[in-house]
VEXTOR-55424 format. One record per residue: residue in three letters; y, x, z of N, C-alpha, C in turn. Coordinates in steps of 0.05 Angstrom, whole numbers. Layout:
% residues N
Ala  Y  X  Z  Y  X  Z  Y  X  Z .
...
END
This chain:
% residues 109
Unk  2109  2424  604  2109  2410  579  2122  2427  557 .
Unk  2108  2428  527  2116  2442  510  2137  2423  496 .
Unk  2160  2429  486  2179  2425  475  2187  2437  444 .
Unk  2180  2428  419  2197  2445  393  2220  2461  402 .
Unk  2223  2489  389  2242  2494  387  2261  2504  372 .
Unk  2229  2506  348  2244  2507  319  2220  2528  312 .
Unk  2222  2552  298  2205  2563  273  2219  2591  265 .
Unk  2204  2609  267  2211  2636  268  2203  2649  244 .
Unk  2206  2670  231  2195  2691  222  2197  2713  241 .
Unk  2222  2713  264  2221  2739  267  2199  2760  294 .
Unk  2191  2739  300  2171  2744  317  2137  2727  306 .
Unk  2121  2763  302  2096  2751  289  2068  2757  307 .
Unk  2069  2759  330  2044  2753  348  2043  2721  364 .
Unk  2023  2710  364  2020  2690  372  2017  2692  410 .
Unk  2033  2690  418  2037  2679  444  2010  2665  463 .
Unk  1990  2651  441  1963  2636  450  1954  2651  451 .
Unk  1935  2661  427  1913  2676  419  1914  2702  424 .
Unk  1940  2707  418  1947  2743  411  1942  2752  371 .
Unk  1932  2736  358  1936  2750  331  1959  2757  326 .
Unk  1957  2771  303  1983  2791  299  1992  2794  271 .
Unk  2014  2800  265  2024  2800  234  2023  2772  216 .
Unk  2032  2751  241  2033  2724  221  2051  2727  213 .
Unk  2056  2702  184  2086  2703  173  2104  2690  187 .
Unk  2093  2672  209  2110  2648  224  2113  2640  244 .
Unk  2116  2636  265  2113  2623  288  2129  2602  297 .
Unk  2113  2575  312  2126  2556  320  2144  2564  350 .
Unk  2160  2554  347  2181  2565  379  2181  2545  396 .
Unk  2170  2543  420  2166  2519  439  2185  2538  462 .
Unk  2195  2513  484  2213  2514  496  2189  2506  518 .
Unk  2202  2520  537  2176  2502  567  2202  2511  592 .
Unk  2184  2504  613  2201  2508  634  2207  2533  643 .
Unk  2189  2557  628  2194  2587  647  2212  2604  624 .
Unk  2221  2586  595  2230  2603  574  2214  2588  538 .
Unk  2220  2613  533  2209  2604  508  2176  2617  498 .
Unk  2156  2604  474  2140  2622  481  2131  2611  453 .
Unk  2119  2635  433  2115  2634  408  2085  2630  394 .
Unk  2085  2609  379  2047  2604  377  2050  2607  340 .
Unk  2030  2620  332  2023  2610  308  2017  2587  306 .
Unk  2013  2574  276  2009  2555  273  1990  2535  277 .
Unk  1970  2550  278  1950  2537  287  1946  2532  314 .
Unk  1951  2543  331  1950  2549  356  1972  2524  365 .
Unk  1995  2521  355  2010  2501  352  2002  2482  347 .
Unk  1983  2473  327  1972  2448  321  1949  2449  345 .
Unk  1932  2460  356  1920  2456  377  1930  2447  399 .
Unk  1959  2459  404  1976  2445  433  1984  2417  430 .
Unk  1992  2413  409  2013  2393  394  1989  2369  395 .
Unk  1965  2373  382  1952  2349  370  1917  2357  381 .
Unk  1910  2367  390  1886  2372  406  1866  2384  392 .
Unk  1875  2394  359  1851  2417  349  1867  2430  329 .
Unk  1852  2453  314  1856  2473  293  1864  2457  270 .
Unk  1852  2433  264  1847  2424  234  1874  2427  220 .
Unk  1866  2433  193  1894  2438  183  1912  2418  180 .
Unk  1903  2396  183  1920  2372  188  1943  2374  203 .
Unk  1936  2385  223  1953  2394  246  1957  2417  254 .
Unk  1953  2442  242  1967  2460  233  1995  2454  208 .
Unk  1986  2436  194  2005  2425  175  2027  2414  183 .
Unk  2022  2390  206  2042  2370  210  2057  2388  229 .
Unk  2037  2409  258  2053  2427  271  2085  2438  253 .
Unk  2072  2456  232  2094  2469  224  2117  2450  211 .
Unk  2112  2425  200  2127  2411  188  2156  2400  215 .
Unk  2139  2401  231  2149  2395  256  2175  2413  264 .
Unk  2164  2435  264  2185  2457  264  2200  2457  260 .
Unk  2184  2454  226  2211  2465  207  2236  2441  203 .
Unk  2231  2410  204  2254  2393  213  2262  2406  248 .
Unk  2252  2411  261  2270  2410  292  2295  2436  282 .
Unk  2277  2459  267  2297  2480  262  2318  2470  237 .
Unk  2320  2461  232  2335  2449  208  2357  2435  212 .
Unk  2347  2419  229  2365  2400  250  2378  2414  262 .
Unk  2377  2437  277  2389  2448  296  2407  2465  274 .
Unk  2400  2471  250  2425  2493  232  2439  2474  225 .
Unk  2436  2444  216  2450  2421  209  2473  2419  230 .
Unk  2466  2414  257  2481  2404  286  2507  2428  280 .
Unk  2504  2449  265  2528  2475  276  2548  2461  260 .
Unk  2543  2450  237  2571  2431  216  2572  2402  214 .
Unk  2551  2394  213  2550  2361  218  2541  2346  239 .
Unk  2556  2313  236  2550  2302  266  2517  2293  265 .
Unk  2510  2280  287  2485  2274  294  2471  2260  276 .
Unk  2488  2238  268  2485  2225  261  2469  2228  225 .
Unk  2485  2234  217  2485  2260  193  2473  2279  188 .
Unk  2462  2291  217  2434  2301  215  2409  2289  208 .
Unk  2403  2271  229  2378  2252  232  2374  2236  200 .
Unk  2400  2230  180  2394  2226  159  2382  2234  144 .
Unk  2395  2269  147  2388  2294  127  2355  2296  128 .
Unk  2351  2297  153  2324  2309  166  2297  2279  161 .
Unk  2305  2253  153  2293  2233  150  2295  2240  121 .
Unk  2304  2249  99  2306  2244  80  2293  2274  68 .
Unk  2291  2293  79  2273  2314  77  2254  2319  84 .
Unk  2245  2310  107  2227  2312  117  2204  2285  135 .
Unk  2219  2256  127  2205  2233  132  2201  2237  163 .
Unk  2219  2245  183  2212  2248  204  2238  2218  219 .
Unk  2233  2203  232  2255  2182  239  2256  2195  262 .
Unk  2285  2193  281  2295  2206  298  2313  2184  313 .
Unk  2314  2184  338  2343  2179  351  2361  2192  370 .
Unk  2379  2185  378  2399  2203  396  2405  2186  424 .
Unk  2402  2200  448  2405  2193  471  2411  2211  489 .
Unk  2424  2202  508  2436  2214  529  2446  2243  522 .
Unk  2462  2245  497  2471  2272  499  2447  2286  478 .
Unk  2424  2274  475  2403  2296  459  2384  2280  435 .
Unk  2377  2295  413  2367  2292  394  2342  2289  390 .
Unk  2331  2267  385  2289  2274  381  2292  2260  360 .
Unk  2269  2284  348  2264  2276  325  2236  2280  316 .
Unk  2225  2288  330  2180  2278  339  2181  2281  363 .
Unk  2153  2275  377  2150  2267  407  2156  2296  421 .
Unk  2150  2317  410  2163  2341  421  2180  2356  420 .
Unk  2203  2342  406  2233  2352  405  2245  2341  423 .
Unk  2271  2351  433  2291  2344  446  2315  2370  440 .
Unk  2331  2359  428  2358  2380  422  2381  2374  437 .
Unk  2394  2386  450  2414  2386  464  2440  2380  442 .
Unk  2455  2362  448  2483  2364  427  2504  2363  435 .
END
C-alpha cells in the first residue's frame, strides 16, 4: 500500500513511468522504502486515471501531507490539522500516535 509522504523538488524522474526532468514529485512511503512518482502517475495510483483532476488533487495532497510534516517540527498536532484545514480544506484526525490527513496519509508524531 502506497502511503503520502510529502512532495519533492529534489528528485525529478518518475519512479512509474521513468520521465525525466519534472519539476516535482509526489513521495509515497510503501513497505520496501520510499518511491517517487510524478504527478500524474500519482494521480493514477491515488485515484485510478491521468485526468487532471487527479493529477491536481494528487499534488494538492502532497503538498498538505508535506506541510504538515514542516508544521509537526514547531507546533502541536493539533495546530497543525488546523493550519492544514484552513489552507488547504483537507479535514484530518489524530490517532494512535499518528496524523491523517487524506485516505493516504499517515504521519508518525
Amino acid at each position: 500500500m502506497f502511503k503520502i509522504a510529502g512532495i519533492t523538488d529534489e528528485v525529478t524522474t518518475c519512479g512509474c513511468c521513468g520521465k525525466t526532468n519534472l519539476k516535482k514529485t509526489v513521495v509515497f512511503e510503501t513497505e520496501n522504502g520510499y518511491v517517487y512518482m510524478g504527478t500524474d502517475c500519482a494521480g493514477m495510483v491515488m485515484f485510478g486515471s491521468k485526468k487532471a483532476k487527479n493529477t491536481k488533487n494528487a499534488t494538492e495532497e502532497a503538498q498538505a501531507v508535506q506541510y504538515a510534516k514542516n508544521l509537526l517540527k514547531t507546533y502541536p498536532a493539533d495546530k497543525v490539522l488546523a493550519a492544514v484545514w484552513n489552507r488547504y480544506g483537507f479535514s484530518g484526525q489524530i490517532r494512535n500516535g499518528k496524523m491523517q490527513i487524506c485516505n493516504f496519509s499517515e504521519i508518525e508524531l
